[in-house]
C-alpha positions in Angstrom: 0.0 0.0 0.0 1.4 3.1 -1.2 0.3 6.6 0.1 -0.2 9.2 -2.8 3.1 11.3 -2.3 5.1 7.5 -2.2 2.9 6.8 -5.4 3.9 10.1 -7.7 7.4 9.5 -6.1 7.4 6.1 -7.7 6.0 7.2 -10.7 8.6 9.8 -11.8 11.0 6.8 -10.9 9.4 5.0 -13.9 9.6 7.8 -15.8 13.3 8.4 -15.0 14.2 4.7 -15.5 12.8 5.3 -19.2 9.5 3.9 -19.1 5.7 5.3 -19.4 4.1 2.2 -17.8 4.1 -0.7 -15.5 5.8 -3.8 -17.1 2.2 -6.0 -18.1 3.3 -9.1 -16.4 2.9 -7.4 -13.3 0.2 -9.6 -12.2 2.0 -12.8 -13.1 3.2 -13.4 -9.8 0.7 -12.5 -7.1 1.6 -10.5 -4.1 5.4 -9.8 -5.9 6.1 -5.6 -6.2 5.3 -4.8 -9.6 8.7 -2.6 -9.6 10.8 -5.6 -9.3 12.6 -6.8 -12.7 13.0 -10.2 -13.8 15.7 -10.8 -11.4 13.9 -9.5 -8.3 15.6 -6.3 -8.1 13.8 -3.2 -7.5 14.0 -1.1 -11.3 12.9 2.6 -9.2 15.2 2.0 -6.5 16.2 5.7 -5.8 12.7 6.5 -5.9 11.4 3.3 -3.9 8.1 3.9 -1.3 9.1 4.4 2.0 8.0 0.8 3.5 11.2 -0.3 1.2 13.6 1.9 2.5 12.5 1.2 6.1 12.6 -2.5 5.0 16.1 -2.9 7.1 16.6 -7.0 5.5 20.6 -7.0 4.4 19.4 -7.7 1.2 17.9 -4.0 1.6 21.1 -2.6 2.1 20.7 -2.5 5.8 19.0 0.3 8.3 18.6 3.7 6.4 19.5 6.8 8.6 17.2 8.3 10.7 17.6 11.9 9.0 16.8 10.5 5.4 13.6 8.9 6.1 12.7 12.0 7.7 13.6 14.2 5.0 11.7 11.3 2.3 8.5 11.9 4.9 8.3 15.5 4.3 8.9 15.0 0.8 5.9 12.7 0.6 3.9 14.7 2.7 4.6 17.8 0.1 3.5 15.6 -2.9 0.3 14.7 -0.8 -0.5 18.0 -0.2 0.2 19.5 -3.5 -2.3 16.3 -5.2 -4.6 17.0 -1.7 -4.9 12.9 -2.3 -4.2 11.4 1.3 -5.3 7.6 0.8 -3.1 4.8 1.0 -4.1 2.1 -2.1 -2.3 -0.8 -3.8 1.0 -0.1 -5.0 0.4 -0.8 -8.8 -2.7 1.1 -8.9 -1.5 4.1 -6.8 1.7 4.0 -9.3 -0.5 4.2 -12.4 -2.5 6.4 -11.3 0.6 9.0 -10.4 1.8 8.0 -14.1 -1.7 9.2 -15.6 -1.4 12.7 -13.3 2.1 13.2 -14.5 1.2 12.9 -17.3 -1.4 15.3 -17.2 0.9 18.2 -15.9 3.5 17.8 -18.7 0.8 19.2 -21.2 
């Protein structure tokens, strides 16, 4: 579950990685992030939701300092505020849906 702000984060992290959309298959595999790539790595990672960079596994790259989360918070709390969209919903519809509104402003 991704709150609006995490979801137009993510989405100008699919942008930025090149791409316009979710990858379709995204359903193939239930309950798997539909940012992951074939190989299970995350293809948004600088712009990954905040549950993911709080997710303090090794394979996560370990504990993420206090003072950076804090600062992503804010962030997220701008982007809600500036969308006035507050509700947390699944992650690939909250993604495609901040797709669709960034796409919007850049007309």
């Amino acid at each position: 579950m991704l709150t609006f702000g995490e979801a137009i984060y993510a989405a100008k992290g699919v942008r930025a990685s090149g791409r316009t959309s979710l990858p379709e298959s995204r359903d193939a595999v239930a309950g798997r992030c539909p940012l992951l790539n074939e190989l299970g790595q995350c293809t948004i990672y600088e712009f990954r939701p905040l549950g993911c960079r709080t997710h303090f596994c090794k394979a996560a790259g370990g504990p993420y300092p206090r003072t950076l989360v804090r600062d992503q918070i804010r962030a997220l709390e701008t982007l809600a505020e500036e969308f006035q969209q507050t509700d947390p919903r699944p992650i690939a519809e909250a993604v495609e849906d901040g797709l669709r509104r960034l796409a919007k402003r850049r007309r």
